[in-house]
N, C-alpha and C positions, 0 to 999 in steps of 0.2 A: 722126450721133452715135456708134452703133455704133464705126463703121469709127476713129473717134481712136483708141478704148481695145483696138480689137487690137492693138497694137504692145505697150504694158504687159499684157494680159492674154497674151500671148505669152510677154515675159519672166518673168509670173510663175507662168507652166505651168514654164517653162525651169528656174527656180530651185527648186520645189518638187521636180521631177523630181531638181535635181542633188542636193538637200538628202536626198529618199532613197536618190538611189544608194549617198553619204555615212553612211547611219544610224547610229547604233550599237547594235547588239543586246546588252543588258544581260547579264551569266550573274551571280549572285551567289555569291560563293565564301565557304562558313559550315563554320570549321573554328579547331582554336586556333590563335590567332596569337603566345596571352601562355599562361602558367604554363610548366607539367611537361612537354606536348606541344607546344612554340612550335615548335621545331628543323625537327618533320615538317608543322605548319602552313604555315611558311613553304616548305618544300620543295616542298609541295602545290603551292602557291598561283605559285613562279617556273616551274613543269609544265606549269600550268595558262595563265599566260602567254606561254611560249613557243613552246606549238603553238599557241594563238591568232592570234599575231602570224606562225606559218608559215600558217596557214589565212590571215590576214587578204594577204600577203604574195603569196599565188598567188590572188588575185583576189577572197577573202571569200564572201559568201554569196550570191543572189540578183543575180549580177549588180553587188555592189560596194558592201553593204553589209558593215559590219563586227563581227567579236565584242569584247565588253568584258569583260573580269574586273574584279568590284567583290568585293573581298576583307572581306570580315569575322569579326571574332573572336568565338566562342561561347564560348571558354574550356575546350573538351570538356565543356560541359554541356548535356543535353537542355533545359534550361529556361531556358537562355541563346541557344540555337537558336533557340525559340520567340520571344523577345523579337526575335531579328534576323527571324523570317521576318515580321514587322509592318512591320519596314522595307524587306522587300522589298513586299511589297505596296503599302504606302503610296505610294512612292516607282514605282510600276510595270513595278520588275524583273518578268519571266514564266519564268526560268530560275535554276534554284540548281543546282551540282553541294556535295556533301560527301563527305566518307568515313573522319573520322578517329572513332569511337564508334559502334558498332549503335545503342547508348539515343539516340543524337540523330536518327540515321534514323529510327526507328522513331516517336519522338516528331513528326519532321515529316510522315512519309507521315499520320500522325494528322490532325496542323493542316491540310496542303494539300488534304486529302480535304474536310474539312470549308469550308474555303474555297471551293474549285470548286465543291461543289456550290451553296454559296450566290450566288457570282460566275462564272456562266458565261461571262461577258463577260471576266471579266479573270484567268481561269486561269492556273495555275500549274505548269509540267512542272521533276521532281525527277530529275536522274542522278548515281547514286551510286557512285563507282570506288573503294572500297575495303574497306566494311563485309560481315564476316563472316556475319553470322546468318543462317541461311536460311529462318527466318521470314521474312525482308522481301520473298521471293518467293513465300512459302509461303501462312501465315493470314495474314499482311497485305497481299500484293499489291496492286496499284491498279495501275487504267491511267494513271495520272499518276507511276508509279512505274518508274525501271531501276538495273538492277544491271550494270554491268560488268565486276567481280570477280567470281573465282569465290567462291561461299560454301563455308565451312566442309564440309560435307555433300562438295559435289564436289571440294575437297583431300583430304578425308580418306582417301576414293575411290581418289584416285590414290596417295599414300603409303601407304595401306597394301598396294595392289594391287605396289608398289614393294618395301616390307617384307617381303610374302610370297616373296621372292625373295630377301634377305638372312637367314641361315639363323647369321648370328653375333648376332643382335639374338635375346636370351633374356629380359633381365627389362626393364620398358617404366613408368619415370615421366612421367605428366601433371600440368603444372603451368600455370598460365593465370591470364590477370587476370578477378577477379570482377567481371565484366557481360556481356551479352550474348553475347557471341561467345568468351567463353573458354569458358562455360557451355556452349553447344552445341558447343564443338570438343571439351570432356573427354567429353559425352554421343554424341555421335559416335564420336570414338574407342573408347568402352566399347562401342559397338553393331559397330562393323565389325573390331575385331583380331581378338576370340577366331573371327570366323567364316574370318577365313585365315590366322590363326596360333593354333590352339587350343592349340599347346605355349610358346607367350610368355607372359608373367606380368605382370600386372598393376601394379606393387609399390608406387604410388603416385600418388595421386590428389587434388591439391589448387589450389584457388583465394588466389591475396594478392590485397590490397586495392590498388584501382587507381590508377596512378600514386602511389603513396604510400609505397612500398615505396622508403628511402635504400638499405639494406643486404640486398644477397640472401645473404652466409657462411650465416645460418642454414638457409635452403633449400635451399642447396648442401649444408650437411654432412646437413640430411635424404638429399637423393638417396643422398650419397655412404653411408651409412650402410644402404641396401637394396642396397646391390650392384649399384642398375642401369647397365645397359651402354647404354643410350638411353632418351635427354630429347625427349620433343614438346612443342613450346611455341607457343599461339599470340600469344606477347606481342610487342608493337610501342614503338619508340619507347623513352624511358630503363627500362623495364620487361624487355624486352628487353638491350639494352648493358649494364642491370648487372647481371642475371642471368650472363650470360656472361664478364663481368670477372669477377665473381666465383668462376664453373668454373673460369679461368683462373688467379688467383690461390691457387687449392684445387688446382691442378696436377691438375685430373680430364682423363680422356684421355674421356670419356663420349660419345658420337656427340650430336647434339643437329639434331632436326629440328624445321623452323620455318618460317615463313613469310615474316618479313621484315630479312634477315640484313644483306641487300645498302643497308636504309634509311637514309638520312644518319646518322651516328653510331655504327651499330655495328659497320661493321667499324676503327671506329679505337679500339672496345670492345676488339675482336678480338685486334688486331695481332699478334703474331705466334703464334694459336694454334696449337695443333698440326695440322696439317696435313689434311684431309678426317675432322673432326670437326666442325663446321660443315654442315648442310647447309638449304636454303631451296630452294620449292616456288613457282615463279611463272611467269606470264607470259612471262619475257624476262629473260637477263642481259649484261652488257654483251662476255662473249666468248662469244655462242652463235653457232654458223656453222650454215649461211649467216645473213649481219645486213646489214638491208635499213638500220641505223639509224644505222649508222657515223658519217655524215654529221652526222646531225639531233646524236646527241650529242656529237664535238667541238665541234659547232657552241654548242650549250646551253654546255659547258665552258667557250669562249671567254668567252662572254654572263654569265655567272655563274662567277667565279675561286671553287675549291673546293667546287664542286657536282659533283656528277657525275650526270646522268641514269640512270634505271630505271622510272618509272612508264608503259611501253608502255601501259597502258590509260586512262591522261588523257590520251595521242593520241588513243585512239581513241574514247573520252568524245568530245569534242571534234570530230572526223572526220566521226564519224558522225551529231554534232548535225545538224554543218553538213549532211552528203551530204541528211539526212530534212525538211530546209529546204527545198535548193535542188526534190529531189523532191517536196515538195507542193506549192511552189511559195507559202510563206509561211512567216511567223514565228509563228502562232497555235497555240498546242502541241498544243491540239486536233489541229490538221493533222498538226502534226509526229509525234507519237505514233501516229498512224494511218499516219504514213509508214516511222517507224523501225521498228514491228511485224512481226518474219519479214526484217529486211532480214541479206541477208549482205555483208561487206563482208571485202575485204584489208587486212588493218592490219598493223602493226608486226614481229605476229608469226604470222603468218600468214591463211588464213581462218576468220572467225569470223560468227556468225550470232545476231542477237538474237532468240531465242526466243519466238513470239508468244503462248504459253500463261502466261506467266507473268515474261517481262518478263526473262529472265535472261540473259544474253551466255555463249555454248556456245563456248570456245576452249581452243586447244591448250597446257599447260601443259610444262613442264622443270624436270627435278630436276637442282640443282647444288653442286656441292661448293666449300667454302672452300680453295684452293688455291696453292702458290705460283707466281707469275709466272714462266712458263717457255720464253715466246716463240711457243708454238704456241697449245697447249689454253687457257694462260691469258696472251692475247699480251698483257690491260689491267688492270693492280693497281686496286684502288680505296683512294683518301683515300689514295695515299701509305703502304701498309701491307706494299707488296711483294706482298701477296697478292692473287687475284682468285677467280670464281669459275669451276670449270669445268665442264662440262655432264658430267653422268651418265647421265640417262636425258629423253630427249624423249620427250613424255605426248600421244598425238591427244586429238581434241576427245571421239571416243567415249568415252573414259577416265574422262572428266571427268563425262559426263551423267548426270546421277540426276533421277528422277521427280521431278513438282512436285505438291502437292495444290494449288494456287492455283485459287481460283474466283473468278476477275475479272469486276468489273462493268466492261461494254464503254461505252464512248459511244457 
């Protein structure tokens, strides 16, 4: 009797085996897809797809299962966040990446915490490659918690370590979207210029209301009206673009450093501003040499007409999901997060090493200038604007590191 049903119990080892090789390993992607912030939702989220499908592409995870992006929309609201992370649970996603609002971060490391501990069975690992605040590594860390970006605290680090060195930068406006991370990047800034430029001046100091701000004239002719000679800004997105149309249209020559210059839409903000007035603090830009990423991003280009890649650290979001996978040798985040802990890894933009004190991603940053298209330094315009960006000063990873107070509870 046995010996009939090994031939079916055979096939059906055979077929379950092939059915996990097959799997799909869920990620849910919670960021706006609709309002004010849609443009860089969506940008996120084809990033987020397309090193996917290059991981999935050189063989996936475990032997041949594969990654999924399940895209949905929070609206940039923390409390819309909340409402999607019930859908991921329900539904038995165990992975979310976000990054576009600290308050939604912050509000989920809240819920997931609270989840795991209730359901150790069906936990939930959060990485987040874009959010500022350095809170989310600070007092709120969790071991269910990674940051890939660098936060606020280690740019400001390096920019001003950068400023102390430009000796024409005299009076200094900080302006920022009110939540989170503009909050700590103006509190930041107040804490680190006077100590390497105690002859720079302060001359302004203000928060607009987020995303909601149609017209920045007014805030420009505040700048314009202290005399400052540099603008730091940690705004993103149309926050962002119209701040600077509007320098642009106020014909200010004012240097203006920032964080996310290069982001879908604002250098077509830009177009043809004056010439290394412009500057952003990142990861990776599309003419930095040596560029290991040449490939990956005409390739993106092709795949997506009028996109232009830059988010290096949703590769490596992503890279090093997988690498802390295949190394535990499961999907269980438990494992995973015990695996990704302390690991370092070659990415994009060099090496980088996720932090096991506090969950934070220690990597090399580059200050570059908005510049025009000149066949060397800036061999790639971006959007069509004649202009690209070109590298000014490349930033090691020591640069970047600042102490973490995080007291993590371990699993």
């Amino acid at each position: 009797m046995l010996t009939r049903h090994v031939p079916g119990l055979l096939l059906g080892l055979a077929l379950g085996a092939s059915a996990t090789a097959h799997a799909q390993i869920k990620v849910a992607y919670i960021d706006p897809l609709s309002g004010a912030f849609a443009s860089i939702g969506e940008f996120g989220l084809k990033s987020f797809q397309a090193i996917a499908d290059d991981v999935n592409a050189k063989g996936g995870v475990l032997g041949g299962q594969k990654l999924e992006i399940v895209p949905m929309d929070n609206k940039a609201s923390p409390e819309e966040s909340l409402v999607l992370l019930k859908k991921v649970t329900d539904s038995g996603i165990r992975y979310i990446v976000q990054g576009q609002g600290s308050g939604a971060a912050g509000a989920l490391i809240d819920a997931i915490n609270k989840w795991n501990d209730r359901n150790p069975d069906k936990t939930v690992l959060f990485l987040n490659y874009a959010s500022n605040d350095p809170e989310l590594t600070n007092s709120k860390c969790s071991f269910w918690y990674y940051s890939f970006d660098a936060h606020n605290l280690m740019k400001v680090e390096a920019l001003t370590n950068y400023m102390a060195t430009d000796k024409a930068i005299k009076k200094v406006y900080i302006i920022g979207q009110d939540y989170a991370h503009g909050q700590q990047m103006a509190k930041a800034l107040v804490a680190a210029l006077p100590k390497k430029r105690p002859d720079v001046d302060i001359v302004g100091n203000e928060l607009h209301p987020f995303g909601k701000v149609k017209d920045f004239a007014p805030y420009v002719a505040k700048i314009k009206a202290t005399g400052a000679d540099t603008v730091i800004t940690g705004n993103w997105g149309n926050d962002l673009a119209l701040l600077l149309r509007a320098s642009k249209e106020a014909g200010m020559k004012t240097k203006f450093f920032t964080y996310f210059a290069a982001v879908r839409g604002t250098p077509t903000a830009l177009g043809d501003m004056p010439e290394d007035t412009v500057y952003q603090i990142t990861e990776w830009h599309r003419n930095i040499q040596p560029n290991k990423l040449d490939k990956f991003a005409d390739d993106y280009a092709k795949r997506f007409p009028g996109l232009e890649f830059s988010y290096v650290r949703i590769n490596t979001t992503i890279q090093m999901l997988a690498a802390a996978m295949d190394k535990a040798r499961s999907t269980d985040p438990l494992k995973v997060s015990q695996a990704l802990e302390g690991m370092e890894f070659e990415a994009g933009n060099g090496k980088v090493v996720m932090r096991k004190d506090d969950h934070q991603l220690i990597q090399p940053l580059v200050l570059s200038a908005y510049s025009k298209k000149n066949g060397s330094t800036v061999k790639y315009d971006t959007e069509n604007t004649g202009y690209g960006f070109r590298t000014v000063a490349a930033i090691p990873s020591r640069e970047t590191e600042v102490p973490t107070s995080c007291a993590m509870k371990r699993m």
